[in-house]
KEMAR-363106 format. One record per residue (C-alpha): residue number from 0; x negated, y negated, z negated. Coordinates in steps of 0.1 Angstrom, whole numbers, padded with zeros to 4 digits. Example, Ala and Ser with C-alpha at 12.3 -4.5 7.8 and 13.67 -1.06 7.14 Angstrom:
pos X Y Z
0 -0123 0045 -0078
1 -0137 0011 -0071
//
This chain:
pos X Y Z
0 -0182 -0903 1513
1 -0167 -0871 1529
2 -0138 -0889 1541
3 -0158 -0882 1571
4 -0151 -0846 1570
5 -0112 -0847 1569
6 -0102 -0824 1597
7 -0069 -0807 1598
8 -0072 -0771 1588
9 -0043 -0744 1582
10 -0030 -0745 1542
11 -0052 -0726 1516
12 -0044 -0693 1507
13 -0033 -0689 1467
14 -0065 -0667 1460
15 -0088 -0700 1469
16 -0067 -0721 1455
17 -0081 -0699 1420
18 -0114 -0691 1431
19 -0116 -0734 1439
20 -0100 -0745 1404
21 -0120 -0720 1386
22 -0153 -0737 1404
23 -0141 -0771 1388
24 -0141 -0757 1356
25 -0174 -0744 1360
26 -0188 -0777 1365
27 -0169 -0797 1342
28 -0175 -0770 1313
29 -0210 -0783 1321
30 -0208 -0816 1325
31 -0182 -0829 1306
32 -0151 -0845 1323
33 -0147 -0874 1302
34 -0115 -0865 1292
35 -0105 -0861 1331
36 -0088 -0824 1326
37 -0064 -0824 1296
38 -0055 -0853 1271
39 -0084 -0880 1262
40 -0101 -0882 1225
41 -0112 -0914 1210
42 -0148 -0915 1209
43 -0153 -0919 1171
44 -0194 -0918 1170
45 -0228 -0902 1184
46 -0228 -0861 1178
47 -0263 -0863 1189
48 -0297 -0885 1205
49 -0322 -0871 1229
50 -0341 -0897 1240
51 -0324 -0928 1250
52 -0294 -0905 1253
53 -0264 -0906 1228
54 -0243 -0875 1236
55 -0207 -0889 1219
56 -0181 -0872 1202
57 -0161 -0874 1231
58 -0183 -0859 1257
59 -0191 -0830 1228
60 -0153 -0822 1224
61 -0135 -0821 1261
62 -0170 -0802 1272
63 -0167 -0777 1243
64 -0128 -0778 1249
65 -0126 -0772 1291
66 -0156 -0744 1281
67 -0132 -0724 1259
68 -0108 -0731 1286
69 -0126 -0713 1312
70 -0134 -0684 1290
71 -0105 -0683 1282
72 -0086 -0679 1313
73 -0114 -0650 1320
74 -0114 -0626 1288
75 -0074 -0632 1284
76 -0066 -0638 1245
77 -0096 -0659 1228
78 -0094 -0662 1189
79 -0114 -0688 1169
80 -0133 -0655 1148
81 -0148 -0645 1183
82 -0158 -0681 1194
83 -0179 -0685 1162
84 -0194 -0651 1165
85 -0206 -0662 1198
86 -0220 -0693 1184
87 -0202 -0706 1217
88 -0202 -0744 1204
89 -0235 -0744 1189
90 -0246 -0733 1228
91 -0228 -0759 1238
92 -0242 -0784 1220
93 -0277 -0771 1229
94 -0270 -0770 1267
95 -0259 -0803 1267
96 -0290 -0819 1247
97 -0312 -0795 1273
98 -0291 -0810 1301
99 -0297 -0845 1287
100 -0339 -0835 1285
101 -0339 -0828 1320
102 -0321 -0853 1336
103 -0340 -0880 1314
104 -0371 -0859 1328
105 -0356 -0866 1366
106 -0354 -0903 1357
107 -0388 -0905 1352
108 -0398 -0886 1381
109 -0382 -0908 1403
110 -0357 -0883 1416
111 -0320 -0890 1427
112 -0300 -0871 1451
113 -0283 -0885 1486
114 -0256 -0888 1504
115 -0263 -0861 1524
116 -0272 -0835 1498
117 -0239 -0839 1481
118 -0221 -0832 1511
119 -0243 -0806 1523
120 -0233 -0789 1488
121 -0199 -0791 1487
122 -0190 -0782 1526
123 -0215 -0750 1520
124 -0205 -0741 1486
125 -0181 -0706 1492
126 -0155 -0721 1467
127 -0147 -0745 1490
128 -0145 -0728 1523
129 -0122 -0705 1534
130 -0131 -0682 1571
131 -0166 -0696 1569
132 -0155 -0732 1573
133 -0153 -0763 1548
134 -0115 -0768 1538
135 -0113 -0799 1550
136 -0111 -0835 1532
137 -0073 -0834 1523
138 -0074 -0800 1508
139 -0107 -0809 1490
140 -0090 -0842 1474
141 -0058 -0821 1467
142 -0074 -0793 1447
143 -0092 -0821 1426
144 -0057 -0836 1422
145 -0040 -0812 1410
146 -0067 -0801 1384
147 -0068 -0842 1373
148 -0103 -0849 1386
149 -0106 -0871 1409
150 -0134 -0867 1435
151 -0155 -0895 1422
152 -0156 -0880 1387
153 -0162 -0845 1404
154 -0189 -0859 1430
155 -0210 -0879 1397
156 -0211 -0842 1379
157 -0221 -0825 1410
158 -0250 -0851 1414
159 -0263 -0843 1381
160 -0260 -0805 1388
161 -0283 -0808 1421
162 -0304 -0832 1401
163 -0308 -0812 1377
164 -0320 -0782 1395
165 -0344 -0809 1415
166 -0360 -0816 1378
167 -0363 -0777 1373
168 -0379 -0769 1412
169 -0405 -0799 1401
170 -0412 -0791 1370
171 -0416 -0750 1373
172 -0436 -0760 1407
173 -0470 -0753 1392
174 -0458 -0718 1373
175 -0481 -0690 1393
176 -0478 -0650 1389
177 -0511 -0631 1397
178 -0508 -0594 1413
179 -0519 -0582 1376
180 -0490 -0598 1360
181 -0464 -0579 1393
182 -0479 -0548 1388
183 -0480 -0546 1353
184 -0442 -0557 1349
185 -0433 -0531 1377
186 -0450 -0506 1357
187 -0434 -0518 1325
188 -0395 -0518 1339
189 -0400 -0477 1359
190 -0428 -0464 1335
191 -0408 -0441 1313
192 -0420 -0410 1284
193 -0402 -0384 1268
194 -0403 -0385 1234
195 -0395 -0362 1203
196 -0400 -0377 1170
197 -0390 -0364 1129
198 -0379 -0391 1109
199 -0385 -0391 1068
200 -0361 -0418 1053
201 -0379 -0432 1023
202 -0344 -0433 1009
203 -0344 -0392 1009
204 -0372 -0392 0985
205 -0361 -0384 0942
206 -0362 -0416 0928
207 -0393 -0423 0901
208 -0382 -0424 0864
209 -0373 -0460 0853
210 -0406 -0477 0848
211 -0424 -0486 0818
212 -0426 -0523 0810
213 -0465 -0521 0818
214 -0461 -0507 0859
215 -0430 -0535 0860
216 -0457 -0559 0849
217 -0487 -0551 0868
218 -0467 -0547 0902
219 -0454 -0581 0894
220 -0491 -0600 0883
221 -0500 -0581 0919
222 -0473 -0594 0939
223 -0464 -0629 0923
224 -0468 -0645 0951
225 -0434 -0631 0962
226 -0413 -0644 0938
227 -0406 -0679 0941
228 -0377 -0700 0928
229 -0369 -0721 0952
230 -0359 -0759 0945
231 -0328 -0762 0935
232 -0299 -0792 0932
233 -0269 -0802 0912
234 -0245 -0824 0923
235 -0210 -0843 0916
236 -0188 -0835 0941
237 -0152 -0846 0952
238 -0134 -0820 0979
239 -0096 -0827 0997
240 -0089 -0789 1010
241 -0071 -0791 1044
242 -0043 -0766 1031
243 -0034 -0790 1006
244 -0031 -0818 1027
245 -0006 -0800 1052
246 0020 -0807 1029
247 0015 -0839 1038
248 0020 -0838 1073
249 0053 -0845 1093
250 0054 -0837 1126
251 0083 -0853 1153
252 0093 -0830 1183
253 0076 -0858 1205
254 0041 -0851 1189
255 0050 -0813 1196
256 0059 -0820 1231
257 0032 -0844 1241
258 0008 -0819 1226
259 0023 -0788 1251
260 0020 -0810 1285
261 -0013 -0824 1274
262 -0027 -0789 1270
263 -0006 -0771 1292
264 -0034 -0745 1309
265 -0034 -0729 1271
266 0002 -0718 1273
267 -0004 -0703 1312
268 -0003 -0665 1312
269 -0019 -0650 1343
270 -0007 -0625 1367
271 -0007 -0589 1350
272 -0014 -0561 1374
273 -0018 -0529 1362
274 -0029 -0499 1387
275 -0037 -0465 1388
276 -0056 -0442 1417
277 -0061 -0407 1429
278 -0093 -0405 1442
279 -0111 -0379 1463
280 -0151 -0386 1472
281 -0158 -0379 1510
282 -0185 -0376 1531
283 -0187 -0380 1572
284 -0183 -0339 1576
285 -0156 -0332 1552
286 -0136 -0370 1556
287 -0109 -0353 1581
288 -0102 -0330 1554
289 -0104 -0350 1524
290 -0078 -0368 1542
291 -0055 -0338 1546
292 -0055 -0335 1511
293 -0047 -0366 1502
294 -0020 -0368 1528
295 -0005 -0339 1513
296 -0003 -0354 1478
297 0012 -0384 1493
298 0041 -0363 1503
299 0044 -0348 1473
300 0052 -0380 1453
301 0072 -0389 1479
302 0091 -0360 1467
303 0091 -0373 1436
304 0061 -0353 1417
305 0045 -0373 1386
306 0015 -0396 1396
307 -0001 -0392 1361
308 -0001 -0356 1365
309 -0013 -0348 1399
310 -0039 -0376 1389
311 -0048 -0352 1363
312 -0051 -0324 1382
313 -0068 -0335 1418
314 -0083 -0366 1410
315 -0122 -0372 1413
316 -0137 -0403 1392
317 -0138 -0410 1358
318 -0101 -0420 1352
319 -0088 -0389 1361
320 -0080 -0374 1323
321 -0063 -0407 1318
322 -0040 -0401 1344
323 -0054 -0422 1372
324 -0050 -0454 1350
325 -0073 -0480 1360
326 -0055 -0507 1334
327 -0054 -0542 1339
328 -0089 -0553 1349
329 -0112 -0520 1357
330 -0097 -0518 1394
331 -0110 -0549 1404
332 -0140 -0535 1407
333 -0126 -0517 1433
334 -0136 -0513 1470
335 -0120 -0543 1494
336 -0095 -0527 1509
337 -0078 -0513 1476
338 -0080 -0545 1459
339 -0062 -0555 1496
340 -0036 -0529 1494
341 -0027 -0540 1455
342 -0022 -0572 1465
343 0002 -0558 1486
344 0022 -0537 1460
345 0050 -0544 1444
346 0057 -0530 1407
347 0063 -0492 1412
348 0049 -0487 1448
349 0028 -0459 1461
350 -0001 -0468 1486
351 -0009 -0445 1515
352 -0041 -0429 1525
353 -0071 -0453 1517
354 -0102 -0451 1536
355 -0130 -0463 1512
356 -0168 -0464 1510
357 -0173 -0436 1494
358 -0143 -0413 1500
359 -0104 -0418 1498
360 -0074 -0430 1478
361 -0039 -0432 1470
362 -0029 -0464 1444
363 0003 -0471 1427
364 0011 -0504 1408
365 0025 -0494 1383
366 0030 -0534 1365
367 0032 -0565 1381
368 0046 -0594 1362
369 0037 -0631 1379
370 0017 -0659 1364
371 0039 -0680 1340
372 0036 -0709 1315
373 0051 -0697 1284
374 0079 -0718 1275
375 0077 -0745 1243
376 0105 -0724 1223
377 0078 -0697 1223
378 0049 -0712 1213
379 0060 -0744 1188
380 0050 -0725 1157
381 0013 -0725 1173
382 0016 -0759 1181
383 0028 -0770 1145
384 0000 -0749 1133
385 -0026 -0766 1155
386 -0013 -0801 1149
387 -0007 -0796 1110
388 -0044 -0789 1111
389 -0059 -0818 1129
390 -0040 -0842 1110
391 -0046 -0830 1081
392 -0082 -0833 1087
393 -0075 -0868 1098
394 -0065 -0872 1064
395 -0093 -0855 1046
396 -0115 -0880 1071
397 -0097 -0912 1063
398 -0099 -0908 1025
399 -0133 -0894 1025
400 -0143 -0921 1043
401 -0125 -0948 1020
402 -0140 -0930 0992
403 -0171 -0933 1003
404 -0171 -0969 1010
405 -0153 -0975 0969
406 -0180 -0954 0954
407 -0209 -0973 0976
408 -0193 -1006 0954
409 -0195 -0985 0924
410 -0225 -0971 0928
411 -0204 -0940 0916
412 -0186 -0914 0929
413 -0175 -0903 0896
414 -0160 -0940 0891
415 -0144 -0940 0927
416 -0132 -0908 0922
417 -0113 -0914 0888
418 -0093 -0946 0904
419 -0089 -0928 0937
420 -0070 -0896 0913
421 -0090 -0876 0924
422 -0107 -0844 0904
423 -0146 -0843 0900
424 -0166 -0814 0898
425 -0200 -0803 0898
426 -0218 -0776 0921
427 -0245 -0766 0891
428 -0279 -0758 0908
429 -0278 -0743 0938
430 -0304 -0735 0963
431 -0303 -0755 1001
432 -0274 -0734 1023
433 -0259 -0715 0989
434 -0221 -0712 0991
435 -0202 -0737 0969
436 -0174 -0709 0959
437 -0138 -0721 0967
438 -0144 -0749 0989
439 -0179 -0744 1013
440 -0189 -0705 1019
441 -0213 -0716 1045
442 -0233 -0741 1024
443 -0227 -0773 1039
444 -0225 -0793 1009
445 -0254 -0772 0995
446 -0272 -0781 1027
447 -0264 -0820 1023
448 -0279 -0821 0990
449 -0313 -0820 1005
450 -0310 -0848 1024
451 -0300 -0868 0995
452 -0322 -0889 0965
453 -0314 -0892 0933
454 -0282 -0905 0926
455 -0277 -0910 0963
456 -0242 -0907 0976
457 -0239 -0886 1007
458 -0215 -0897 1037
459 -0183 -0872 1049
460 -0188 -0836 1045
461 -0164 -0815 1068
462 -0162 -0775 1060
463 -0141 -0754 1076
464 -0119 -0754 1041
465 -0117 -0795 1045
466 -0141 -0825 1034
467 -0159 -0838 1010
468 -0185 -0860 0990
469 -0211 -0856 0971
470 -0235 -0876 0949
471 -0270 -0861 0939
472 -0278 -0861 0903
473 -0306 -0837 0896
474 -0336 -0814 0911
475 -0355 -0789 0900
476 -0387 -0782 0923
477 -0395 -0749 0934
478 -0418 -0730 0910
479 -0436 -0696 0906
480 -0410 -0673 0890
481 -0413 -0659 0855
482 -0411 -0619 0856
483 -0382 -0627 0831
484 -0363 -0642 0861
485 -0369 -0617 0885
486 -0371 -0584 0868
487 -0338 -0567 0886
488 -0360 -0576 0920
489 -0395 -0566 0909
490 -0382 -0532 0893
491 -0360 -0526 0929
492 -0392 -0535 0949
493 -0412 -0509 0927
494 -0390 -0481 0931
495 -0392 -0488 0967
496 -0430 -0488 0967
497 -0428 -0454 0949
498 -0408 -0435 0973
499 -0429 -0453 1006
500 -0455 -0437 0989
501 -0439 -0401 0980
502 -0425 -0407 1018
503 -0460 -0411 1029
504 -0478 -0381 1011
505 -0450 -0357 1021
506 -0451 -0365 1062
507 -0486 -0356 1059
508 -0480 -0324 1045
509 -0450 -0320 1069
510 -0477 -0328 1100
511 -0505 -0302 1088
512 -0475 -0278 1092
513 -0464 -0285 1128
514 -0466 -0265 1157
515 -0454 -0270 1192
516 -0428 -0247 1184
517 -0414 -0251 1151
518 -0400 -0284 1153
519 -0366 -0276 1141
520 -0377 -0248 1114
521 -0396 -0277 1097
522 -0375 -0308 1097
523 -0345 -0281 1086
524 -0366 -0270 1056
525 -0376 -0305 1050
526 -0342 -0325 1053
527 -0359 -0345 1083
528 -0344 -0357 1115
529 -0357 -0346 1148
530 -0345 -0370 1176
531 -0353 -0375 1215
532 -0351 -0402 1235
533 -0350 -0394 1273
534 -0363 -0425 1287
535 -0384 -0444 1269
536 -0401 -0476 1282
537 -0419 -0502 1268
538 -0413 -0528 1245
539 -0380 -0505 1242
540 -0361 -0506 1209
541 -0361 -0474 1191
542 -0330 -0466 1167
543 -0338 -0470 1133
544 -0374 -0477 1141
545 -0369 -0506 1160
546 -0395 -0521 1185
547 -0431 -0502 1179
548 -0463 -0512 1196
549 -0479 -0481 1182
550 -0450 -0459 1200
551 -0454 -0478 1233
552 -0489 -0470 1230
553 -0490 -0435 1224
554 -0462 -0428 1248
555 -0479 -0437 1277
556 -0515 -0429 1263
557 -0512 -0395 1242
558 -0515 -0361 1262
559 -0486 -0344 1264
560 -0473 -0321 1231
561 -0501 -0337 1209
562 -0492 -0347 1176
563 -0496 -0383 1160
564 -0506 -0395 1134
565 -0476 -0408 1111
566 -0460 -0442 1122
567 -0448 -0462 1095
568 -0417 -0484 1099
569 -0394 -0504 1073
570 -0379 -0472 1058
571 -0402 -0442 1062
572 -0422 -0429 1087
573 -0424 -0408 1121
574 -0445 -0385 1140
575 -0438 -0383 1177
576 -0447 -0361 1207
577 -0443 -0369 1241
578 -0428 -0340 1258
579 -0432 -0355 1296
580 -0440 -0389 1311
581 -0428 -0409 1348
582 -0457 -0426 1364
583 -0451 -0450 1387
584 -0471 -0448 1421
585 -0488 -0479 1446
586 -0475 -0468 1474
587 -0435 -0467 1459
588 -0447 -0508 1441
589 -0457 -0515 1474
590 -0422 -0513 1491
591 -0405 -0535 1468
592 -0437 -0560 1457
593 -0421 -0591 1472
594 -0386 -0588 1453
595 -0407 -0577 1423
596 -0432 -0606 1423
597 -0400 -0629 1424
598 -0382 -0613 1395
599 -0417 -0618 1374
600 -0420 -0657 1385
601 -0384 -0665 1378
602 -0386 -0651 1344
603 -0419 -0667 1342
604 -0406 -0699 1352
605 -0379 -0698 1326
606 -0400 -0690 1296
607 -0422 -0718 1310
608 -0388 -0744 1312
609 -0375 -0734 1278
610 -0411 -0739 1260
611 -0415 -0774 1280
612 -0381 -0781 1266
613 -0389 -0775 1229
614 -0421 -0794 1235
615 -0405 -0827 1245
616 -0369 -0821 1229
617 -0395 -0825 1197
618 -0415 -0857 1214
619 -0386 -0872 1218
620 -0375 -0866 1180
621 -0339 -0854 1190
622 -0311 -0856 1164
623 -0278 -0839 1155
624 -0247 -0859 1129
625 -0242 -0822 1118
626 -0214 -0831 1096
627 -0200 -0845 1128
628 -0207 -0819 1147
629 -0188 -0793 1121
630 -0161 -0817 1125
631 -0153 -0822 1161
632 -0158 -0786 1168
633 -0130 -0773 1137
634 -0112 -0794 1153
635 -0114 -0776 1187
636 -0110 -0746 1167
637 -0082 -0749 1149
638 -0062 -0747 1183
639 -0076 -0709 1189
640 -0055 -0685 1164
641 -0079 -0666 1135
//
């Protein structure tokens, strides 16, 4: 399709080479690749339906995989603790069933894209142009060659992106903002109120005397409806822990080897650069002298002076006390021509005089080490670690899932279990998503339980401490609580009520006190906190408070230095002043209404996309193999160090 395009065009320049390959990424770490960057996975089931749309475990894994690749690449080291505080492959997952939503949603819209529009994107997209022309056909193909795509597989995931964004033009089309909805929005993001506020921490309050039986009681018959036992399970379980299984495991060289060129990109270090910059701000009236200066320091290293130290002592922006040092990444976000000049630089060198927006500069590399693919000797114990895991998880798979189909014929897991050798034990009752200590901290197991019927035998369960199964025997529905069962809570929750209200009485007295000018004298006296906040505008989170209607009300309704009344929040309560307030004015909305009325209708349009989304994700009665889904993605994992 673009052979049509093939011109002949001078070689690419290393930097597009990047910024190209790092676009291809981008797309495929949406799309999914199909196993066309790095080794292929056999598709071993459906992760998910949307629809008439199986995402497969194979899709799932090189998508999640070529994601982490990206990131990767941009924040430098990546660990498996970060990537699951993210919730990076529960995104994933989500994206991809969204993405699926939408382009079932262009299906039956009748949309599809042409020729034309593919080819418009790609010769206009920056990644591929270089001078403000399109590559050119060869350098195109040879990009996508050497990142293993090839340009039909790239072209198909492109199509889906401008689909895609078709679906989203037609179905946001409708979405309207009135001049209310600008204004008020414009008002909400530059209104802003000074505020002063004391703070009494229920916790700061003496604690009541231990209750008598009869308070414990009646704040219990008055509150039962919070205690609730919730239904509860027990369960025979079987569990193959994944450390155990390693022992198990022999690894040749050839599976180490074939595992470092399949996944070579994880191994490449990039290019370290390390600068730092003595930096003098200038204006049009004092550049020629600014320059001077700088001139003169330049001389003065010449002569062998420390950078570090005249940094120190002359230098003008906020890296001055650390000697000029900019690090590895912060003097990117330098100007043009001093990311230019670095380029330049070899480890050690000293810049001249550098014009820049905003004044003057000297640089001096003071690293430089060049992109390199770590060699095999120094990563095999990472690769025996990453491979000991995945095969041992093959393990825990393949006997699970024998097991399972032995204690189907037995109508026992208990039975299977004993001629398998294999230890039984029970979780006791536990509620859905409770721990099962030793072998599940995040409740999977737990979790299945509830899915089961009596005496039902569950499928696989993968944890991140290996797999298991499990075969329901009992339940226990959920129940009032007996004050017997709950006593340690209901006593804590009385206490707690006691000092809200000691909390409560005391702010009062504290307000009848106040006067414009003794803030400090009181809260001292009092063992209160008096705190400001600058700027603050609506819907704003306040420390400790939190988000506060009634704050947001009175700061931009209450007359300046009045009092009011106190504000409860979870831990105590607050009285606030405003000490001054930013209006906004017409005239100053009126210069900027257009850009403002676009911001309001693109976020508009968004919350409209993601509620239509949840609407027909549920229509369309989507489903996740969750077990599955913990699988594939510890497998991923497991090749990102702890």
């Amino acid at each position: 399709m673009l052979k049509s395009m093939r011109k002949n065009v001078k070689a690419l320049a290393p930097a597009l080479w990047i910024v190209i390959a790092t676009f291809i990424i981008a797309i495929f770490a949406v799309w999914g690749g199909g196993g066309a960057i790095g080794e292929k996975r056999d598709d071993t089931g459906t992760l998910a339906v949307v629809g008439k749309t199986k995402i497969s475990t194979d899709l799932y894994f090189e998508t999640l995989r070529q994601r982490l690749q990206a990131l990767q690449q941009e924040l430098k080291t990546l660990n498996k603790s970060f990537i699951q505080q993210l919730n990076i492959p529960q995104q994933v997952l989500e994206q991809m069933i969204q993405q699926a939503l939408l382009l079932q949603a262009a299906g039956d819209m009748g949309l599809s894209v042409s020729n034309r529009e593919l080819r418009d994107r790609i010769i206009s997209f920056p990644a591929f142009q270089q001078e403000g022309k399109f590559v050119g056909y060869e350098n195109y193909e040879r990009v996508l060659t050497y990142n293993r795509v090839t340009v039909r597989e790239f072209e198909e995931s492109l199509k889906k992106d401008i689909l895609l964004n078709k679906a989203v033009q037609v179905l946001t089309a409708g979405v309207a903002v009135t001049e209310d909805e600008v204004w008020e929005n414009y008002r909400k993001q530059n209104e802003s109120a000074k505020l002063e506020y004391l703070l009494l921490d229920e916790a700061k309050m003496e604690p009541a005397a231990k209750p008598d039986e009869a308070a414990v009681k009646a704040y219990f018959e008055k509150n039962s409806s919070r205690y609730q036992i919730p239904e509860k399970r027990s369960a025979l379980y079987v569990f193959l822990k994944t450390e155990d299984l390693k022992k198990e495991v022999k690894l040749t060289d050839a599976d180490i080897d074939k595992y470092y060129r399949d996944n070579i990109v994880q191994f490449k270090e990039l290019e370290r650069v390390k600068v730092s910059r003595i930096f003098l701000p200038a204006t049009e009236k004092d550049k020629a002298d600014i320059l001077g200066q700088l001139g003169a320091l330049r001389n003065r290293l010449d002569k062998g002076e420390d950078f570090a130290e005249l940094a120190r002592k002359y230098s003008k922006d906020d890296k001055a006390e650390a000697g000029g040092d900019w690090g590895l990444y912060d003097w990117k976000s330098l100007s043009t021509p001093e990311q230019e000049a670095v380029a330049k630089l070899e480890q050690g060198q000293i810049s001249g005089v550098l014009e820049a927006e905003t004044g003057a500069a000297i640089l001096k590399v003071t690293e430089k080490s060049p992109e390199r693919t770590l060699p095999l000797d120094e990563v095999k114990p990472r690769i025996q670690s990453i491979l000991e895991d995945e095969k041992a998880r093959e393990l825990a798979s393949q006997r699970m899932t024998q097991l399972e189909k032995s204690a189907r014929r037995e109508k026992s897991l208990d039975a299977a279990g004993q001629k398998a050798g294999l230890k039984m034990a029970s979780t006791g009752f536990v509620k859905q998503g409770d721990p099962v200590p030793g072998v599940d901290q995040a409740g999977s197991i737990s979790q299945a339980l509830f899915g089961l019927k009596e005496q039902e035998i569950s499928t696989p369960i993968f944890t991140y401490e290996g797999a298991g199964l499990a075969q329901l025997e009992k339940s226990e529905a959920a129940r009032p609580a007996k004050i017997e069962e709950v006593r340690e809570d209901v006593e804590k929750d009385l206490a707690a009520a006691e000092k809200k209200e000691k909390a409560r009485v005391k702010i009062q007295e504290v307000r009848a006190k106040l006067t414009p000018t003794n803030w400090e004298d009181i809260a001292q006296k009092n063992n209160l906190e008096v705190k400001t906040i600058d700027e603050h505008k609506r819907e704003q989170y306040i420390g400790v408070i939190g988000e506060s209607p009634e704050v947001d009300q009175l700061a931009f309704a209450q007359s300046l230095n009045e009092l009011s009344q106190p504000i409860e929040y979870a831990n105590g309560y607050a009285l606030f002043r405003v000490l001054d307030r930013k209006e906004v004015k017409k005239e100053d909305y009126e210069k900027t209404k257009k850009t403002e009325k676009e911001t309001v209708l693109e976020t508009k349009r968004n919350k409209f996309l993601q509620s239509w989304l949840a609407k027909i994700r549920e229509e369309k009665k989507s489903r996740i193999n969750y077990n599955l889904f913990l699988q594939v993605t510890e497998d991923i994992l497991s090749r990102f160090g702890d």
